[in-house]
N, C-alpha and C positions, 0 to 999 in steps of 0.2 A: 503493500500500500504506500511506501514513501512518504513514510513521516505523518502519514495523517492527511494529506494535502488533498484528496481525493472529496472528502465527505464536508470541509471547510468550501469547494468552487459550488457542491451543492446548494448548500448553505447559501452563497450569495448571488446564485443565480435565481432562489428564489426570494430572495429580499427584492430584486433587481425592479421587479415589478412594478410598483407606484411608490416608494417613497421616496425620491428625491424630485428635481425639476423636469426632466427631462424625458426622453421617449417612453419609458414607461407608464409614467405618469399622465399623457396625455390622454388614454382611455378613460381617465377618471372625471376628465372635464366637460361640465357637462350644463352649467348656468351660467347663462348670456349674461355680461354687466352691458353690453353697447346692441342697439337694434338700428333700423335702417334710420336716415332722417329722411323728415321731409323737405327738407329743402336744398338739400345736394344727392342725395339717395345714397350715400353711405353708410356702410354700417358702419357709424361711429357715433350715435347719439345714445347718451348715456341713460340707461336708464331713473335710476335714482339719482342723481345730479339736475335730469330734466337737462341736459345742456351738449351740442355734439361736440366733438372734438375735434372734428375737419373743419366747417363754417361757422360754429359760434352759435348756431343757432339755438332758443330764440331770440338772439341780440340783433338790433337792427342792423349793426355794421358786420361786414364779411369776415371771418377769422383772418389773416394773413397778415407773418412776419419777413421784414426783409434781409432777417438772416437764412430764411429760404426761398433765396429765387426759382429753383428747381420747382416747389410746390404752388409758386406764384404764376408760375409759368405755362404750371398745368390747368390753371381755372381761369384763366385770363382770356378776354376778347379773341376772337379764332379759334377756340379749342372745341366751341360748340357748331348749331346751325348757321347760326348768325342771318335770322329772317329777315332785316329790315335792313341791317350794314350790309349784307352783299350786294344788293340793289343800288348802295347810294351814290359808288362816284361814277357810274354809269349815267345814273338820273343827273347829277351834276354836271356831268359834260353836255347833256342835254338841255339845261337850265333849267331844270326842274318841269319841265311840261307835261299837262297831260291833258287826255279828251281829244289829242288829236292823232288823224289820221296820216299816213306817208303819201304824196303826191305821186298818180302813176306814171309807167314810164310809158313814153310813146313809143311804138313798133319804127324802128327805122326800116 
């Protein structure tokens, strides 16, 4: 048997299971502190704080520090559809017009 060594690896492979941080342990985890928000749709709003932790919400102003630009970068103007900015420097080189029609071409 070598000293014993045999019945000690038993021994802590079944300790090994859930009690410290790490892969074992993650089978045991199993109550949500953060659920989706509604106003960025992460799941990062906390539940008992009432408060997310990506947008701040329900605070009027937007979460965002600029010791992360990375994270600034990902919720900023262009990240989304952008329904009314993608139209406008188009409309702007047009001077803003609307209600009218394009004058036809004649057949040469």
């Amino acid at each position: 048997r070598r000293c014993g060594k045999r019945s000690d690896t038993r021994r802590e492979r079944r300790d090994m299971g859930k009690k410290g941080k790490g892969t074992g342990s993650f089978g045991s985890r199993r109550n949500k502190s953060h659920t989706l928000c509604r106003r960025c749709g992460k799941r990062s709003y906390h539940i008992q704080k009432s408060t997310c932790a990506a947008c701040g919400y329900p605070s009027a102003r937007t979460r965002s520090y600029n010791w992360s630009v990375k994270a600034i970068g990902r919720k900023t103007t262009g990240t989304g559809r952008m329904r009314y900015l993608k139209t406008l420097p188009r409309r702007f080189k047009n001077g803003f017009r609307e209600g009218t029609e394009a004058k036809k071409k004649v057949a040469a």
